[in-house]
The first five atom37 places (N, CA, C, CB, O) and aatype in JSON, in Angstrom:
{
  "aatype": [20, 20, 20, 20, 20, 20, 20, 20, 20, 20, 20, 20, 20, 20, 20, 20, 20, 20, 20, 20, 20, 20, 20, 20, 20, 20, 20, 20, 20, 20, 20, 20, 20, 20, 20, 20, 20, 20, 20, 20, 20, 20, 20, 20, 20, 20, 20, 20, 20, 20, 20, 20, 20, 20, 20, 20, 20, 20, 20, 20, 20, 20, 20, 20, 20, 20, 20, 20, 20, 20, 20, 20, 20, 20, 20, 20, 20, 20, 20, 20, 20, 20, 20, 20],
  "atom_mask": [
    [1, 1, 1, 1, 1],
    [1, 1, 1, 1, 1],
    [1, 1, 1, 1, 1],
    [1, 1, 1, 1, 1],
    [1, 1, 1, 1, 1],
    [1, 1, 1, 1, 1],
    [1, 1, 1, 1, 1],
    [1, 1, 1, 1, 1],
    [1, 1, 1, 1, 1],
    [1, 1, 1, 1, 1],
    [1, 1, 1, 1, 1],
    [1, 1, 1, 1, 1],
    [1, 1, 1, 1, 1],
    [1, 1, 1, 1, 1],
    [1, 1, 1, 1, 1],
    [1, 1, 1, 1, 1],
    [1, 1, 1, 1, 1],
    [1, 1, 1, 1, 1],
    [1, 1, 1, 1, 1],
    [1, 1, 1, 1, 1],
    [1, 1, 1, 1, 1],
    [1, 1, 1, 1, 1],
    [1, 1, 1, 1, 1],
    [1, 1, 1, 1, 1],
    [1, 1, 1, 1, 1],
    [1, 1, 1, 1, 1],
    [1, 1, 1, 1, 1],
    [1, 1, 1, 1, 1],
    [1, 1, 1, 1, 1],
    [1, 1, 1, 1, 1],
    [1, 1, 1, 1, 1],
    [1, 1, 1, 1, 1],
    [1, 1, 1, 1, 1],
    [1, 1, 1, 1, 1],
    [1, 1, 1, 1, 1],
    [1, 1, 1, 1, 1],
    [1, 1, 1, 1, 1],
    [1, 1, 1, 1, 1],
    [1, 1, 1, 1, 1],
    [1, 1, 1, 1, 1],
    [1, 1, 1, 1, 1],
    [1, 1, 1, 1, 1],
    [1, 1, 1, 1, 1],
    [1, 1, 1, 1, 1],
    [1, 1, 1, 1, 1],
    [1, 1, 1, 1, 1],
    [1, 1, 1, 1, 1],
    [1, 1, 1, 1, 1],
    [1, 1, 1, 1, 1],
    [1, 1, 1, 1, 1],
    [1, 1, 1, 1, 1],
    [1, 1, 1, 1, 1],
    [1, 1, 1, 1, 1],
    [1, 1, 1, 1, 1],
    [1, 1, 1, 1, 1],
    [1, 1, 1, 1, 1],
    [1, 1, 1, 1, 1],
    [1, 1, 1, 1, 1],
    [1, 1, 1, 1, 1],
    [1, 1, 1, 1, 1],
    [1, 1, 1, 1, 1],
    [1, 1, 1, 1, 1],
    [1, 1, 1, 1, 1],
    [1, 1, 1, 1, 1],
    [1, 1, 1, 1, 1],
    [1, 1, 1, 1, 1],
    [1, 1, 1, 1, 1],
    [1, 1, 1, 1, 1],
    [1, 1, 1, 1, 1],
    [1, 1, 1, 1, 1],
    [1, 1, 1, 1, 1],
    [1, 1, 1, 1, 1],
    [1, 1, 1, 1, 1],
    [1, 1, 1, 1, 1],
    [1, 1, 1, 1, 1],
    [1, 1, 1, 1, 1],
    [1, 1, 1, 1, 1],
    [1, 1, 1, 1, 1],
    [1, 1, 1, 1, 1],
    [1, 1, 1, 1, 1],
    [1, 1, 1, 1, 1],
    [1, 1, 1, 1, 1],
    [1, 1, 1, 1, 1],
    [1, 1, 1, 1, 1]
  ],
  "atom_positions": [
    [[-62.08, 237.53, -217.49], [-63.4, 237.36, -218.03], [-63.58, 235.93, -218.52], [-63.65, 238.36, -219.16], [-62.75, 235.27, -219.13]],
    [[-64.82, 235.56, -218.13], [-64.97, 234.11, -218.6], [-66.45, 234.0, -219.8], [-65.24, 233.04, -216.97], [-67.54, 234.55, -219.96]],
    [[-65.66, 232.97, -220.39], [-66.99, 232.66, -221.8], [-67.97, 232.18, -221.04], [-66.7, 231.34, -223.21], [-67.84, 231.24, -220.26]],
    [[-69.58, 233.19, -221.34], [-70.69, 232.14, -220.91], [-70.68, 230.86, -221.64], [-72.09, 232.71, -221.11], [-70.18, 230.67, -222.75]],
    [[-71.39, 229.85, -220.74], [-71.17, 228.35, -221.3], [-72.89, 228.4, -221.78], [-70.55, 226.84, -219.84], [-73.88, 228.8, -221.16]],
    [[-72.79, 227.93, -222.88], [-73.54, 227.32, -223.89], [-74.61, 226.56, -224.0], [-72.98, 226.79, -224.37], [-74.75, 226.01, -225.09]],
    [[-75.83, 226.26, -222.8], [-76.28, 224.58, -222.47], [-76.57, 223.98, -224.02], [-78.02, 224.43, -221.31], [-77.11, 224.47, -225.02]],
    [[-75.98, 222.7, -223.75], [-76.39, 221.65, -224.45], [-77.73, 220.49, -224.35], [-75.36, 221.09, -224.36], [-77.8, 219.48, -223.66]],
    [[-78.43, 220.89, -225.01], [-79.55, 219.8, -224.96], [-79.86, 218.08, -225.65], [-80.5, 220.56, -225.49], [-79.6, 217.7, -226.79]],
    [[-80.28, 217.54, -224.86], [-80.09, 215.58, -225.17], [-81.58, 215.29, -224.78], [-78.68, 214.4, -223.81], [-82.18, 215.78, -223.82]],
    [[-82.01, 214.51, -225.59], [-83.5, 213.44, -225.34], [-82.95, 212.16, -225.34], [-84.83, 213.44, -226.66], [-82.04, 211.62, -225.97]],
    [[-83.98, 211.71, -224.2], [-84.09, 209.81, -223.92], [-84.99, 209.72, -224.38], [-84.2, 208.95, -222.53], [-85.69, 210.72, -224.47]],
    [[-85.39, 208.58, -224.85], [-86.63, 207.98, -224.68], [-87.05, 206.55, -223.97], [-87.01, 207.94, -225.84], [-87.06, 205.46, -224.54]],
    [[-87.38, 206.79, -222.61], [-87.46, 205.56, -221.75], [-88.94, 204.93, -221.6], [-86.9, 205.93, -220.32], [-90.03, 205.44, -221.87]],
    [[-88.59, 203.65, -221.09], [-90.25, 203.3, -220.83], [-90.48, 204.2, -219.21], [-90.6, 201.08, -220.64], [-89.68, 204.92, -218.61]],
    [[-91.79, 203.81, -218.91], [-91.89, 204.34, -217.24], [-90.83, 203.16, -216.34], [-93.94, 204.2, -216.52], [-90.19, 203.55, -215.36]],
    [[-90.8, 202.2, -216.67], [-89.94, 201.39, -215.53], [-88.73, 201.73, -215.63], [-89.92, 199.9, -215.58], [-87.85, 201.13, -215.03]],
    [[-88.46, 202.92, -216.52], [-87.03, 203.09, -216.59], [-86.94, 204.45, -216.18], [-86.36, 202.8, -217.98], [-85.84, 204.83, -215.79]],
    [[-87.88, 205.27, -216.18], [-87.81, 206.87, -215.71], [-86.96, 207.2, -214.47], [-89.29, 207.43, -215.34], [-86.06, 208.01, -214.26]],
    [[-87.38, 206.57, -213.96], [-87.03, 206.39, -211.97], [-85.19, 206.7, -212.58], [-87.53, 203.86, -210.76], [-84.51, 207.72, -212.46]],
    [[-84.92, 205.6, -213.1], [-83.58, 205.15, -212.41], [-82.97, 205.82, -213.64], [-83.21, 203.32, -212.04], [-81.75, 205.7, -213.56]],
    [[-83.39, 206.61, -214.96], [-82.33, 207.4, -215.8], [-82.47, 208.71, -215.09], [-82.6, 207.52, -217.53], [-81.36, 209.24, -215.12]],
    [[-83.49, 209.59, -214.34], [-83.14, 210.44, -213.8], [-82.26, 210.43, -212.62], [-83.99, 210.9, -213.7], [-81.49, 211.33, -212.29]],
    [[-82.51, 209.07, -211.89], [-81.6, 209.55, -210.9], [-79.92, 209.64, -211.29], [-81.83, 208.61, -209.7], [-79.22, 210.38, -210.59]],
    [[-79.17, 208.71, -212.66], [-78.31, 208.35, -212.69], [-78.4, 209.79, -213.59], [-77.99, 206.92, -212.92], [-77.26, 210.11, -213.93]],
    [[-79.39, 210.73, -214.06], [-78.66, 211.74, -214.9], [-78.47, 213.32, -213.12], [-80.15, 212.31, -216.9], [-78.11, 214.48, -213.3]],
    [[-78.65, 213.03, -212.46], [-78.69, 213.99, -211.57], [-77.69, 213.74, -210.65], [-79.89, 214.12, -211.01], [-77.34, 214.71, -209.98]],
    [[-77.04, 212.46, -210.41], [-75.91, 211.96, -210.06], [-74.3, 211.87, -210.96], [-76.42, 210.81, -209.79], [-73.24, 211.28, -210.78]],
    [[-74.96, 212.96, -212.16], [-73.4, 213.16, -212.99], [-73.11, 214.52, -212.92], [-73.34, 212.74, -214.69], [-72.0, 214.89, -213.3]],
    [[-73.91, 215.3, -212.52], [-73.26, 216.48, -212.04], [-73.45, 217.82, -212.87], [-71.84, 216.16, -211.97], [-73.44, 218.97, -212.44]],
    [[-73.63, 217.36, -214.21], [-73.28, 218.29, -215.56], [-75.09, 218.96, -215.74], [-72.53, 217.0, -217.35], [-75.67, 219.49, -216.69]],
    [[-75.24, 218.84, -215.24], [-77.1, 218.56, -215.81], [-77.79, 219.87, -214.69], [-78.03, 216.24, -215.22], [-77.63, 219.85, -213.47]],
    [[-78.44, 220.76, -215.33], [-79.03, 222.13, -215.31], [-80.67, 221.95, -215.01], [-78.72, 222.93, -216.83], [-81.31, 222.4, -214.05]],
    [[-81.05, 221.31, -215.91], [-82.64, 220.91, -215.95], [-83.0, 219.69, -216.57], [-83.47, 221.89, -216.69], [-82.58, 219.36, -217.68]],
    [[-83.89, 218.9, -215.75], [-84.21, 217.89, -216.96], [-86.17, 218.03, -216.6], [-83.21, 215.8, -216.66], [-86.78, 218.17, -215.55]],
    [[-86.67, 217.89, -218.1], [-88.08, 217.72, -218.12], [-88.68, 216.38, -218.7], [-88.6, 218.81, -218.86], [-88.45, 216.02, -219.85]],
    [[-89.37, 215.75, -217.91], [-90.66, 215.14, -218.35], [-91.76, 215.08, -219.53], [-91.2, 215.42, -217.62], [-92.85, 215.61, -219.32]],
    [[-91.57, 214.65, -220.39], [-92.66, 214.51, -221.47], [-93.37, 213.72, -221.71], [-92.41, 214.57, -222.4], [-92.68, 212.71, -221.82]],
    [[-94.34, 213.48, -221.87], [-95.34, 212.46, -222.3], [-96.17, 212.9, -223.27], [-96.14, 211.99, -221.28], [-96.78, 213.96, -223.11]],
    [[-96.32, 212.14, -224.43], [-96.95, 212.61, -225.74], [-96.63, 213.76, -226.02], [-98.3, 212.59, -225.83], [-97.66, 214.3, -226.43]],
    [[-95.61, 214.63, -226.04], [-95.44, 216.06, -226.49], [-95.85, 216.82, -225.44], [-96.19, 216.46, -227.72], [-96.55, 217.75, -225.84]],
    [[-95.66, 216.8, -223.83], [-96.49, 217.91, -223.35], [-95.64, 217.56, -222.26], [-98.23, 217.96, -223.29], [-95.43, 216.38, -221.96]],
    [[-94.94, 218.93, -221.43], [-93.98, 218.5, -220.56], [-95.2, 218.59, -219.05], [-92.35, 219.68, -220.63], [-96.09, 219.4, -218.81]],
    [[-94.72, 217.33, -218.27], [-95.48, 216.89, -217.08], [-94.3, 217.17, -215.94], [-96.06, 215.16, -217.21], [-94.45, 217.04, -214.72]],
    [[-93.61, 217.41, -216.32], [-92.63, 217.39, -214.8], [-91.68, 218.47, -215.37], [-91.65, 215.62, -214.25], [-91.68, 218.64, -216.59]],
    [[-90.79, 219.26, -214.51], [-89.77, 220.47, -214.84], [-89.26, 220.32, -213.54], [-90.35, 222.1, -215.28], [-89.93, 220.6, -212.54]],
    [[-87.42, 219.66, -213.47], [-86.77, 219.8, -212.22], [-85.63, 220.74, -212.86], [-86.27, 218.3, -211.43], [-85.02, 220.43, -213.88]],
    [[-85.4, 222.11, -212.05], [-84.31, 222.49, -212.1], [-83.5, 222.25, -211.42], [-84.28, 223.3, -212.17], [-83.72, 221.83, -210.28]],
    [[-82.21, 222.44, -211.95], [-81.36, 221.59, -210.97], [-80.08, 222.36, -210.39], [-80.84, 220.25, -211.73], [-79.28, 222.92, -211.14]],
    [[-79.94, 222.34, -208.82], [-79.03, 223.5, -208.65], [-78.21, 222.57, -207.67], [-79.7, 225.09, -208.03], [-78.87, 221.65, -207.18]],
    [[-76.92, 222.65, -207.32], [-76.27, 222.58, -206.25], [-76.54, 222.1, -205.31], [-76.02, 223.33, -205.96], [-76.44, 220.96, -204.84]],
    [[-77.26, 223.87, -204.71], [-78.1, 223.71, -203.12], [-79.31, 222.61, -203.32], [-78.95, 225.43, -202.52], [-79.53, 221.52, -202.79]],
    [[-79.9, 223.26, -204.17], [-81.54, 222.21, -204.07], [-81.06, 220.72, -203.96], [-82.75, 222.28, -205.79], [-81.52, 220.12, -202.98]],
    [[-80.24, 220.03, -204.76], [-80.68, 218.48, -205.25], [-80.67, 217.94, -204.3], [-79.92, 217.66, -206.18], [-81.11, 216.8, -204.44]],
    [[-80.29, 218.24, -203.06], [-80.25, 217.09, -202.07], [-81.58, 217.49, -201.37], [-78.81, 216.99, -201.01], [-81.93, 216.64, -200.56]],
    [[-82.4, 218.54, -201.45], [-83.66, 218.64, -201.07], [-84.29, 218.33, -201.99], [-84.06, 219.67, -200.62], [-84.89, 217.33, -201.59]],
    [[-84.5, 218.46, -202.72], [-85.6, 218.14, -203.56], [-85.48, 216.19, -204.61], [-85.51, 219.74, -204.75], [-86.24, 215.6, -205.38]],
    [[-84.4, 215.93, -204.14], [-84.37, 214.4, -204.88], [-85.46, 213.39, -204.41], [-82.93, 213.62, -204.56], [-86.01, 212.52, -205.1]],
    [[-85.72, 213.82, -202.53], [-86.91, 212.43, -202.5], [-88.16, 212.06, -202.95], [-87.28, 212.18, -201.5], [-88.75, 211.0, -203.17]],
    [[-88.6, 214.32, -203.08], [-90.34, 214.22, -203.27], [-89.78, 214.44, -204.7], [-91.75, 215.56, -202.42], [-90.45, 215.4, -205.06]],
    [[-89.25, 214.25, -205.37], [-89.18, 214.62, -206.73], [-89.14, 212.97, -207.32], [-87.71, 215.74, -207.11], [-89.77, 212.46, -208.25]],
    [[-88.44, 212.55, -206.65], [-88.48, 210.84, -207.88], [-89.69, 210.03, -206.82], [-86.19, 209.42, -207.96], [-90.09, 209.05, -207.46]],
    [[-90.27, 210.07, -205.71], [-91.43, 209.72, -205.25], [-93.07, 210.12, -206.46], [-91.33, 210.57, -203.74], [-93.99, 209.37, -206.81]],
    [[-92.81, 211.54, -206.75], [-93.45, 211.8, -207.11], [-93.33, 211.2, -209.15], [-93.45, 213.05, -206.43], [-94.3, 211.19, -209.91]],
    [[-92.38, 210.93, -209.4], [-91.67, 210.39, -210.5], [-92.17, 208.75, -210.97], [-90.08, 210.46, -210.03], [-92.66, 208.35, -212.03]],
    [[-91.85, 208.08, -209.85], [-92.31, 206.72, -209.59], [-94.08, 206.72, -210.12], [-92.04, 206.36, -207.76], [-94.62, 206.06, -211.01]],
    [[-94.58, 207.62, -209.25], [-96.44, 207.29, -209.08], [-96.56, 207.73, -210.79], [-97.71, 208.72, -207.56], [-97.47, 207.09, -211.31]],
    [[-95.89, 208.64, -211.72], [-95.85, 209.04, -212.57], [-95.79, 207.92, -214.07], [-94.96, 209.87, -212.2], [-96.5, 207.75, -215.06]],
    [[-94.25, 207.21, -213.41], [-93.71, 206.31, -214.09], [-94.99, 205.1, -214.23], [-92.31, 205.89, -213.34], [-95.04, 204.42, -215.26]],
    [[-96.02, 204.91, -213.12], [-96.52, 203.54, -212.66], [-97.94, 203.89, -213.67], [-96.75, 203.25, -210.62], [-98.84, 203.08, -213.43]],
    [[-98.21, 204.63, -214.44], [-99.35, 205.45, -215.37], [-98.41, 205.73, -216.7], [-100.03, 207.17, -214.54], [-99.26, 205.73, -217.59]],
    [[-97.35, 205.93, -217.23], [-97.11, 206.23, -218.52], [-96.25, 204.78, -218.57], [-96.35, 207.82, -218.86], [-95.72, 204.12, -217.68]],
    [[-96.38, 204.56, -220.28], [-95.75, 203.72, -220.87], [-94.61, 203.96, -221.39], [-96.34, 203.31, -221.57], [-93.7, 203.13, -221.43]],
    [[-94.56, 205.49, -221.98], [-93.29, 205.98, -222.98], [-93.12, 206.76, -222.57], [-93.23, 206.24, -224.29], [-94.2, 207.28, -222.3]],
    [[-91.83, 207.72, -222.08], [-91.82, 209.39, -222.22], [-90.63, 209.46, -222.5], [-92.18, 210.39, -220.99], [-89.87, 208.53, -222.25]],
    [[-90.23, 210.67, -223.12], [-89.39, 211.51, -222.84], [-88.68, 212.41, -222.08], [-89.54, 211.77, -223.18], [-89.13, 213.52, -221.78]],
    [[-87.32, 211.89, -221.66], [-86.27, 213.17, -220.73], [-85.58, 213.99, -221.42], [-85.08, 212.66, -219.82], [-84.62, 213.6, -222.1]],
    [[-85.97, 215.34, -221.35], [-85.28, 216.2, -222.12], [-83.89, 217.02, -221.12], [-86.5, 217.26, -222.73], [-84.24, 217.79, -220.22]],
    [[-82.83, 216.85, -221.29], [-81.69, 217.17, -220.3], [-81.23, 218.74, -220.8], [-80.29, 215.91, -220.43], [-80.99, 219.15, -221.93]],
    [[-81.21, 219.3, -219.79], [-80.19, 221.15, -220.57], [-78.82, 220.44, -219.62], [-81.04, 223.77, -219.63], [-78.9, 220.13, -218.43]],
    [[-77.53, 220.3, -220.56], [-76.43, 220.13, -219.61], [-75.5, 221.68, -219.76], [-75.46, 218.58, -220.08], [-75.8, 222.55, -220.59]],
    [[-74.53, 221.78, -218.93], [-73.5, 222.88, -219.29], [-72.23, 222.05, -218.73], [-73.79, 224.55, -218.48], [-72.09, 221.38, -217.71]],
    [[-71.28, 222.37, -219.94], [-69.86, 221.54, -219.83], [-69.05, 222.37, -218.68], [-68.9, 221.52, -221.46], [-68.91, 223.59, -218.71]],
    [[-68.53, 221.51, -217.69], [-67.48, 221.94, -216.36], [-66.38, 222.45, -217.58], [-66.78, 220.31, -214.99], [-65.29, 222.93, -217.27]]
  ]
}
């Protein structure tokens, strides 16, 4: 029998020229379940994050991230991780 694992939750706070490139470097560590999008308190984006999906869903997801990034000044990444 194994212990369910726990997710742990973490906030950034990036500008938009930085959105692009902290999600991709948080989806390229492996540990990371979901991360959401915030702007002023109100979540704009929700990627779950699985295994199978990330390699489908990484292009229209930070394409669509970018046009996002190029309209907000501040947001928030809210990360759910679960420890390997």
């Amino acid at each position: 029998m194994s212990e369910q694992q726990q997710p742990r939750w973490e906030e950034f706070r990036v500008s938009g020229a930085q959105l692009v490139e902290k999600v991709k470097e948080l989806i390229h560590e492996g540990n990371v379940r979901r991360i959401q999008i915030r702007h002023e308190g109100r979540v704009v984006l929700e990627i779950p994050l699985t295994v199978a999906a990330v390699g489908v869903l990484v292009a229209p997801v930070l394409a669509a991230l970018g046009a996002f990034a190029a309209l907000a000044a501040e947001c928030t990444i809210v990360v759910e991780r679960v420890e390997k």
